[in-house]
ZAMARGU-4260 file (C-alpha; in steps of 0.2 Angstrom, whole numbers, plus 5000, padded with zeros to 4 digits):
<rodrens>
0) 5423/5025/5157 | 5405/5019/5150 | 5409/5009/5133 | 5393/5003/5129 | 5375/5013/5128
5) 5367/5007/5139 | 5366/4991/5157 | 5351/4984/5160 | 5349/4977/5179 | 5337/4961/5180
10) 5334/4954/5198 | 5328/4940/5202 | 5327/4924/5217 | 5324/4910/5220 | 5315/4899/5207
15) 5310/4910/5194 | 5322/4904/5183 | 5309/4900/5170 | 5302/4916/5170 | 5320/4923/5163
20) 5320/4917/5144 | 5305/4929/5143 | 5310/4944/5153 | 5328/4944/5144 | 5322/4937/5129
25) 5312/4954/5129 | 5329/4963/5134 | 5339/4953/5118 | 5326/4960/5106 | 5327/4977/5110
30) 5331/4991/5092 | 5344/4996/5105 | 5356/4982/5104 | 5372/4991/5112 | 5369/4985/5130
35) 5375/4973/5144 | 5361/4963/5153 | 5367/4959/5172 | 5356/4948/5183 | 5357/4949/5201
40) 5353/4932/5209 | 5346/4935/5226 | 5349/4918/5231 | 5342/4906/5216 | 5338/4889/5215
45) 5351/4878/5209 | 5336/4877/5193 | 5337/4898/5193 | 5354/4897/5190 | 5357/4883/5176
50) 5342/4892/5167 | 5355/4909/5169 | 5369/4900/5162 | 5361/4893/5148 | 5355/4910/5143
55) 5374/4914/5144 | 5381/4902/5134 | 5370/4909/5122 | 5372/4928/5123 | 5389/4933/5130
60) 5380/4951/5134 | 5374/4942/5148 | 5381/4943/5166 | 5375/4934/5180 | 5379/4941/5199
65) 5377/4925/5210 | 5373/4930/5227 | 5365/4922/5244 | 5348/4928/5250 | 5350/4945/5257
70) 5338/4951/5271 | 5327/4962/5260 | 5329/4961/5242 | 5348/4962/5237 | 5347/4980/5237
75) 5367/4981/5239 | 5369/4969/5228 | 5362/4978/5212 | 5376/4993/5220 | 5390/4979/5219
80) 5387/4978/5200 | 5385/4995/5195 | 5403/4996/5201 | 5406/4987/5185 | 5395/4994/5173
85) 5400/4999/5157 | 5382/5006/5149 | 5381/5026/5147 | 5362/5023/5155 | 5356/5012/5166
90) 5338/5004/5164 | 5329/4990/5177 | 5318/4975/5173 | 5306/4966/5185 | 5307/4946/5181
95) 5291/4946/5180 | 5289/4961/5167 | 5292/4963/5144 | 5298/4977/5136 | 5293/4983/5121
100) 5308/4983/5107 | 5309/5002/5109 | 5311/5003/5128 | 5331/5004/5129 | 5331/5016/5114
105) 5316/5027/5122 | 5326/5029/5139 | 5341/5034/5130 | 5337/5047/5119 | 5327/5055/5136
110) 5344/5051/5145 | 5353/5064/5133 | 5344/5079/5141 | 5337/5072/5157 | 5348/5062/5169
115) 5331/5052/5177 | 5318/5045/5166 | 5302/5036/5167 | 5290/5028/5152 | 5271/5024/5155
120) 5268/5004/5154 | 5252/4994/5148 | 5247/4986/5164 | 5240/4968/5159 | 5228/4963/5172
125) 5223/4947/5178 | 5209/4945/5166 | 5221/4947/5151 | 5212/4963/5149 | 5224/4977/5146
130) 5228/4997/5149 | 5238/5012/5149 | 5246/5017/5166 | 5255/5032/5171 | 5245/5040/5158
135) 5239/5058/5168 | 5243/5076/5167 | 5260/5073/5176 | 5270/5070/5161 | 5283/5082/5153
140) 5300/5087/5165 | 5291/5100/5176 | 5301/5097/5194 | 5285/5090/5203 | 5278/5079/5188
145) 5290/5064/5192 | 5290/5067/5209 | 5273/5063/5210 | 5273/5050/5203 | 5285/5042/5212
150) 5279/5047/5229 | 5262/5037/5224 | 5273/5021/5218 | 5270/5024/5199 | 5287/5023/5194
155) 5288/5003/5191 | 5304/4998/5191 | 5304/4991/5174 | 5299/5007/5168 | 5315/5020/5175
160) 5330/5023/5168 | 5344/5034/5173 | 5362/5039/5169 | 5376/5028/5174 | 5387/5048/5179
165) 5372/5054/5190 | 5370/5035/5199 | 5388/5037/5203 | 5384/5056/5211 | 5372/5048/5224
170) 5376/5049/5242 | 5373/5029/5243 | 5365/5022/5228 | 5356/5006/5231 | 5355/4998/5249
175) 5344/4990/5260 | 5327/4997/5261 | 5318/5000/5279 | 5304/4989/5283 | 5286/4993/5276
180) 5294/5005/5260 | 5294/4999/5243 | 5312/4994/5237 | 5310/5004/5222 | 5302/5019/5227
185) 5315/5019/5241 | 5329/5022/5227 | 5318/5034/5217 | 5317/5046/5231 | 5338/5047/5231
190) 5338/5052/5215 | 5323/5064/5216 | 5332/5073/5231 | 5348/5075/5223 | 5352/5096/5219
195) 5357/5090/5201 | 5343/5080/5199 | 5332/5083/5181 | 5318/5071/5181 | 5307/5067/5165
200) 5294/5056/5163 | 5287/5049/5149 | 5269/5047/5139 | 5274/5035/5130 | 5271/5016/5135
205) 5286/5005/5132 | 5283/4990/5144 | 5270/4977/5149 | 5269/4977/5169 | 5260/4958/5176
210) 5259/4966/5193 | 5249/4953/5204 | 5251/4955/5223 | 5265/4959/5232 | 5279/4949/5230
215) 5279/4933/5225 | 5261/4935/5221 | 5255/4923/5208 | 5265/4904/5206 | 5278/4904/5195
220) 5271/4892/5183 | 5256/4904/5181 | 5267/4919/5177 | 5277/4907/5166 | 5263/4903/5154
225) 5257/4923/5154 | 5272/4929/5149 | 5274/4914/5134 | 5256/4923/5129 | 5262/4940/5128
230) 5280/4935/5123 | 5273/4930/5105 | 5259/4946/5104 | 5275/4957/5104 | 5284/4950/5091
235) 5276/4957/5078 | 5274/4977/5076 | 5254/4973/5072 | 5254/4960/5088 | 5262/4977/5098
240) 5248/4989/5089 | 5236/4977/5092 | 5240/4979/5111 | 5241/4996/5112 | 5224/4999/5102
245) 5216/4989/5117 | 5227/4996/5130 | 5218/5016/5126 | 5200/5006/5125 | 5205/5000/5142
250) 5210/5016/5149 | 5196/5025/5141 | 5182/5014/5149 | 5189/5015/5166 | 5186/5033/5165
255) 5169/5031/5159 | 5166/5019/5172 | 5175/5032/5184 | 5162/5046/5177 | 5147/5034/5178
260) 5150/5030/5197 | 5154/5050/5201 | 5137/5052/5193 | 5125/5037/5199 | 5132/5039/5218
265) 5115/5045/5230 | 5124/5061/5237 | 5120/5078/5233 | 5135/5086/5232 | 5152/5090/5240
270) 5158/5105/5248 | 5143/5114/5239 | 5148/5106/5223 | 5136/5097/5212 | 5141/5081/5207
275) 5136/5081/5190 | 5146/5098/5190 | 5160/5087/5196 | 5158/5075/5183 | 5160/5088/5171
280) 5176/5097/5177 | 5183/5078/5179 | 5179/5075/5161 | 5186/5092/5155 | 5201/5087/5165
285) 5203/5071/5157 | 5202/5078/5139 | 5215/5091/5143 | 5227/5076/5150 | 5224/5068/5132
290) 5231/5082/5126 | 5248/5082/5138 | 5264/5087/5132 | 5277/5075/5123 | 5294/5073/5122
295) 5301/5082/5106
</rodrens>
């Protein structure tokens, strides 16, 4: 029986250890504090793992799941510790990625009606400019607004959470993804095609997601010295604001730029469509989607 509110699953491999005192750190500093942390080590450097244990000597919410490389990414190994889970819901974490202090708390008070969730994320780009993600008309817990967005890969890891009860429901849970499907969105799909499913997904972002490449992307000492940045602009509510603020100029000026390009392109129209007439449906759309639903 679940003791604890809520398990959060941190993967990581190889030498990423130093990436880990930010992406738990992140974990430790969540308003939710009720929680186990378990990171599965898809064989780690001998560095990975003194850096894990050092982080355990210090916070005995910490446990770490040791494992040899697997074939894909340890898939079966995150299903090997839920089997000992204690946490009412069950939230995920890239190495790579931060929460925000209210992403654990957010998840679980959406985990009290829905049994799958999803938040938006601010997506830091390689410029250090940022903005929100996720952020369209598919919000709220109608059945095909999460599963849109999983079936286009939008449900980051870091961002879903889910209800340790309705894991245990699923015909598999975690295992070895085919060849040429994303891990994550693999898993996703389980959940989405389960009878009992109830989905929601999330306006609010709770997360920043460093996304560069396919895995491993970026060196490690680069990600290391991105995430010390943005570790220290979250540590403050006006560092977090500040982010968020920039975030919705981002996302606002990638439309522009989107209405621009619609509007400046040499074609006449579309399917007997002019394209400034497009421009201003698109517009129109976009003001509506500002307007989505939220969770009350």
């Amino acid at each position: 029986m679940s003791k604890l509110k809520a398990t959060v699953v941190l993967p990581t491999t190889r030498d990423r250890g130093p990436l880990l005192p930010y992406s738990i750190g992140s974990i430790q500093h969540q308003t939710l504090d009720d929680i186990e942390i378990f990171v599965i080590g898809d064989g780690v450097s001998d560095a990975t793992r003194k850096v894990v244990q050092k982080l355990q000597s210090e916070d005995s919410r910490i446990k770490f799941f040791d494992h040899p490389k697997h074939e894909r990414r340890g898939e079966v190994y995150r299903h090997q510790a839920l089997q000992e889970a204690k946490g009412e819901i069950v939230c995920y974490i890239c190495d790579r990625d931060l929460m925000l202090p209210n992403h654990v708390g957010t998840l679980y008070s959406l985990l009290q009606k829905y049994n799958f969730a999803f938040t938006a994320f601010i997506r830091v780009r390689e410029d250090h400019s940022v903005m929100f993600d996720n952020y369209s008309k598919y919000f709220g817990p109608a059945s095909e607004a999460p599963k849109k967005f999983v079936h286009r890969g939008n449900a980051a890891l870091s961002s879903v959470g889910h209800t340790l009860a309705f894991y245990q429901q699923l015909p598999y849970g975690w295992r070895t993804t085919p060849e040429g499907q994303y891990t994550d969105v693999y898993m996703w799909k389980q959940f989405l095609a389960h009878p009992q499913c109830q989905a929601y997904s999330h306006d609010e972002a709770t997360m920043l997601y460093f996304k560069r490449g396919n895995f491993p992307g970026v060196p490690v000492s680069e990600r290391e010295k991105e995430l010390k940045r943005w570790s220290e602009k979250i540590s403050t509510e006006k560092g977090i604001e500040a982010i968020k603020k920039e975030a919705l100029k981002g996302l606002m000026h990638d439309r522009l730029r989107l209405r621009l390009r619609v509007i400046s392109t040499p074609l006449i129209s579309i399917k007997g469509y002019d394209l400034r007439e497009l421009s201003s449906q698109l517009l129109e759309r976009l003001k509506k989607n500002n307007s989505g639903r939220r969770e009350t």
